[in-house]
C-alpha positions in Angstrom: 0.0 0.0 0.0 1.4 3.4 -0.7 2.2 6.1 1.8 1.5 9.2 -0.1 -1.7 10.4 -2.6 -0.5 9.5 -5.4 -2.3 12.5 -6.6 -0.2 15.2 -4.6 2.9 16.4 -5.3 5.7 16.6 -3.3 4.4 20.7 -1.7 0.8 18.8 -1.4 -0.3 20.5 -4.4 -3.0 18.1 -6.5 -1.3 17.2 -9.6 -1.5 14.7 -12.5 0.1 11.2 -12.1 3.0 11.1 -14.3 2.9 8.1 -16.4 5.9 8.7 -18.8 7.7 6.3 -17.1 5.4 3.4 -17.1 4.9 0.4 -19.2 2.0 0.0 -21.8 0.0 -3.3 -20.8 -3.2 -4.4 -20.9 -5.3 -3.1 -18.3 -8.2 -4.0 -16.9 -10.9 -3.3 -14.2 -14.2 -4.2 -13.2 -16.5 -2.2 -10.6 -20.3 -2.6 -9.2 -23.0 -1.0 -7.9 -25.9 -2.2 -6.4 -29.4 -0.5 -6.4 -32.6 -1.7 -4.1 -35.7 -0.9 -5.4 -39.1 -0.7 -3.9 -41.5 -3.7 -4.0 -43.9 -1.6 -6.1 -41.2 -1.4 -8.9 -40.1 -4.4 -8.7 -43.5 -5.9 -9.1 -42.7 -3.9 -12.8 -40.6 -6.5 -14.2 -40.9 -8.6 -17.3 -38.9 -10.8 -18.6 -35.4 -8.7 -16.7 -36.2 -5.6 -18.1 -39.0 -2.6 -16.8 -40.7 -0.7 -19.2 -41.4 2.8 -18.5 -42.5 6.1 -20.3 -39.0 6.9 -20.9 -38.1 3.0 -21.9 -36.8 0.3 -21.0 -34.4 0.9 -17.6 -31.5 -1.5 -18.0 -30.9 -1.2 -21.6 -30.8 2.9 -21.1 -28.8 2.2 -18.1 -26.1 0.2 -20.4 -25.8 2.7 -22.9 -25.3 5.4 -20.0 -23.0 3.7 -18.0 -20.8 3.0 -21.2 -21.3 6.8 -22.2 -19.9 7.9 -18.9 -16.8 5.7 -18.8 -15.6 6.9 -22.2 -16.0 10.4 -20.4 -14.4 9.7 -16.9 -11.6 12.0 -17.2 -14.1 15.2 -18.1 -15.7 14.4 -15.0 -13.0 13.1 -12.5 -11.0 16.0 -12.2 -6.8 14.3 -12.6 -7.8 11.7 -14.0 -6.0 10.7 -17.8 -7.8 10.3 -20.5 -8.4 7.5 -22.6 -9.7 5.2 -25.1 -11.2 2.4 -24.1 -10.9 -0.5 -26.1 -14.0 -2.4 -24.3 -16.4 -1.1 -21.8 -19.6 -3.6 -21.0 -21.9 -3.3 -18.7 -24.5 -6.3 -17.7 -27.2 -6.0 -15.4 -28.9 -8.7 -13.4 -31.3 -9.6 -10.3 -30.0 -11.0 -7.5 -31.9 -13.4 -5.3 -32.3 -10.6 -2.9 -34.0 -8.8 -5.7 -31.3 -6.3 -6.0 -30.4 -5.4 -8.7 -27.0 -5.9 -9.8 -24.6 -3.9 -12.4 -21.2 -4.5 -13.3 -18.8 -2.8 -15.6 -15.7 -3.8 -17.0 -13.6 -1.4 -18.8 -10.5 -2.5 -20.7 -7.3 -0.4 -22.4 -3.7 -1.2 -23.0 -2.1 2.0 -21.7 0.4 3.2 -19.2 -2.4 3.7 -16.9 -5.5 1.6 -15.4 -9.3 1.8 -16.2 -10.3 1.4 -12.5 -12.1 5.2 -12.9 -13.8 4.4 -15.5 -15.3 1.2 -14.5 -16.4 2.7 -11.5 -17.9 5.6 -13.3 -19.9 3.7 -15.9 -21.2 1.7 -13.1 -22.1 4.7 -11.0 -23.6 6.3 -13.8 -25.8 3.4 -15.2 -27.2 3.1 -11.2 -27.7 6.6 -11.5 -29.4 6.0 -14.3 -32.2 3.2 -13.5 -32.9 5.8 -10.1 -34.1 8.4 -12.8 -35.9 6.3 -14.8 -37.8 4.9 -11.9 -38.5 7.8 -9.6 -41.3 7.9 -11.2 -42.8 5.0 -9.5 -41.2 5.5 -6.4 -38.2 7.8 -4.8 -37.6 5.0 -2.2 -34.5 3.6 -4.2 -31.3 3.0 -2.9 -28.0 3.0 -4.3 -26.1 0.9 -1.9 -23.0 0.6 -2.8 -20.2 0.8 -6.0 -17.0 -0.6 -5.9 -13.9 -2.4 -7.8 -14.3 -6.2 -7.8 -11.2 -6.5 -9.5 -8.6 -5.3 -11.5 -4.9 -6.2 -13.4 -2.4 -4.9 -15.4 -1.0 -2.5 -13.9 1.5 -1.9 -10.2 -0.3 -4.1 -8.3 -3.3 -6.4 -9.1 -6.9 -6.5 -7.3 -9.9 -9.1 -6.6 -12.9 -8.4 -4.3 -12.9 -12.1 -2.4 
């Protein structure tokens, strides 16, 4: 574990990682969130998917959380930008009735993806909250974090 920010410099002023140095490899990460809905939209559901005015939630939800990984370093303020050579984001119901998105973001670059996984899953749980407001605001977003990732200093996996 390092024992500075890695996003401070050496006066404590925020600064870009310098990644001159660093090796190209493939990198790759994968984050979740989790979002608990209310019974009454739950009770929405056909065949994994709910239909609404606005459409259907999870597909809109993929499409945003892919949309706002490609855009993580306009919104993370430091953060490098890139081009992602894969971003995918699947949603699914959990036996608690949860539902479930993850989203893996891939590159080969001199710097790691774990943002940008994090955003697009962020963003796509962000995303079914909108669409479902409507029905009810009791919807939680209960957690996002990085499962996993490799390719880079040091790798990662959520046991």
């Amino acid at each position: 574990m390092a024992d500075h920010f890695s996003h401070l410099n050496k006066t404590g002023d925020p600064t870009m990682v310098d990644v001159a140095g660093k090796s190209v490899t493939e990198r790759v990460a994968v984050a979740q969130s989790v979002v608990v809905l209310d019974p009454a939209i739950i009770s929405r559901f056909e065949q994994d998917e709910i239909h609404t005015k606005k459409g259907p939630v999870f597909q809109t939800a993929i499409i945003a959380g892919v949309m706002a990984a490609k855009k993580t370093s306009e919104l993370i303020p430091l953060c490098h930008p890139i081009g992602l050579d894969k971003c995918e984001v699947k949603i699914h119901i959990n036996e608690q009735k949860e539902v479930v998105i993850d989203c893996l973001a891939k590159v080969v670059s001199k710097t790691g993806v774990e943002m940008e996984a994090l955003t697009g899953a962020s963003v796509a749980a962000l995303t079914i909250y909108d669409m479902c407001k409507g029905f009810s605001h009791n919807i939680l977003i209960k957690e996002t974090r990085l499962m996993e990732k490799s390719g880079g200093k040091s790798d990662f996996k959520r046991t």
